[in-house]
matplotlib code that plots the C-alpha trace (Angstrom):
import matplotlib.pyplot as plt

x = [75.2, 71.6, 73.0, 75.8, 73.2, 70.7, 73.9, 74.9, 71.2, 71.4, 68.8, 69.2, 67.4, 70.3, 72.8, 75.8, 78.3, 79.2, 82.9, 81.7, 79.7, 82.6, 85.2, 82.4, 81.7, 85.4, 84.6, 87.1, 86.5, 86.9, 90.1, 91.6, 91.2, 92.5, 95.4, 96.6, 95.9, 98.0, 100.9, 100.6, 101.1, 104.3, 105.7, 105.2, 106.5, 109.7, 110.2, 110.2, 112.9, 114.2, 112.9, 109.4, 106.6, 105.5, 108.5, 109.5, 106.5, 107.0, 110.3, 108.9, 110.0, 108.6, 111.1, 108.5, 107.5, 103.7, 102.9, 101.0, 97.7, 99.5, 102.6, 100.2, 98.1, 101.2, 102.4, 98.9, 98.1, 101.8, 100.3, 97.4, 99.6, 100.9, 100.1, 98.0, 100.1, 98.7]
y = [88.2, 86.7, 83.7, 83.7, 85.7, 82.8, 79.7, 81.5, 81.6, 85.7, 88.6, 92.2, 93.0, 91.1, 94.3, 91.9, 93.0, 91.3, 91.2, 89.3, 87.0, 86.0, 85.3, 83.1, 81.2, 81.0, 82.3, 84.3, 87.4, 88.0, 90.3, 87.9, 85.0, 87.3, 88.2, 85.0, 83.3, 86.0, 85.3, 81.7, 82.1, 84.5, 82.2, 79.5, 81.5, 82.2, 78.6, 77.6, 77.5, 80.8, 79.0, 78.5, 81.3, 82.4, 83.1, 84.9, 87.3, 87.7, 89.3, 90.9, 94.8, 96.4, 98.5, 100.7, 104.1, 104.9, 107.5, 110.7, 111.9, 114.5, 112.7, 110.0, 112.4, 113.6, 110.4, 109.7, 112.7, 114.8, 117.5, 118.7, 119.7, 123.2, 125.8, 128.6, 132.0, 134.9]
z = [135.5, 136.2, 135.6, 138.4, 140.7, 140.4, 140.4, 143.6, 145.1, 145.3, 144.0, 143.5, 146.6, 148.4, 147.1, 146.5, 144.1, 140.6, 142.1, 145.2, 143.7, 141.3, 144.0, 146.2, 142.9, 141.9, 138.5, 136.2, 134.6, 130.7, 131.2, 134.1, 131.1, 128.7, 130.8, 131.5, 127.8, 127.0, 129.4, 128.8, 124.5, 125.6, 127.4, 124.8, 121.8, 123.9, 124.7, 121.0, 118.2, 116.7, 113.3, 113.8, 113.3, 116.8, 117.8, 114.4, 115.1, 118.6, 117.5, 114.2, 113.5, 111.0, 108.6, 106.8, 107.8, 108.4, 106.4, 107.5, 105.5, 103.8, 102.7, 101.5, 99.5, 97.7, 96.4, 95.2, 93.6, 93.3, 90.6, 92.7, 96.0, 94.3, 96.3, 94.7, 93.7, 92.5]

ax = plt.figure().add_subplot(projection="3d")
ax.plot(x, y, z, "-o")
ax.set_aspect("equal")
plt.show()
């Protein structure tokens, strides 16, 4: 930020804001980049063929079932999950 403070000829004592300073020196922030590289690959992988890989994982399900702790812990170890009778 003390870069874009000192680009747009501002110091602390001036009390701008980050936001202002961004819009006067038409800078983007991370998430608005994000957002739109984001947007942009979506609308890419929907403009390609069915065939080709972006568009198959764009439109990926997956079939198996995620497993809990305890349901994991009994296919691991099925002998040790007896309760204890007296």
């Amino acid at each position: 930020m003390k870069v874009f403070r000192r680009t747009a000829v501002h110091i602390l004592l001036d009390h701008k804001r980050n936001e202002d300073i961004f819009e006067e020196l038409k800078v983007e922030t991370v998430d608005e980049k994000l957002r739109r590289y984001k947007s942009n690959w979506l609308r890419h992988a929907t403009r390609t063929n069915s065939k080709r890989l972006p568009k198959i994982m764009l439109n990926y399900r997956s079939n198996i079932k995620k497993k809990t702790w305890k349901t994991s812990e009994k296919t691991i170890r099925p002998g040790r999950n007896r309760s204890i009778q007296a």
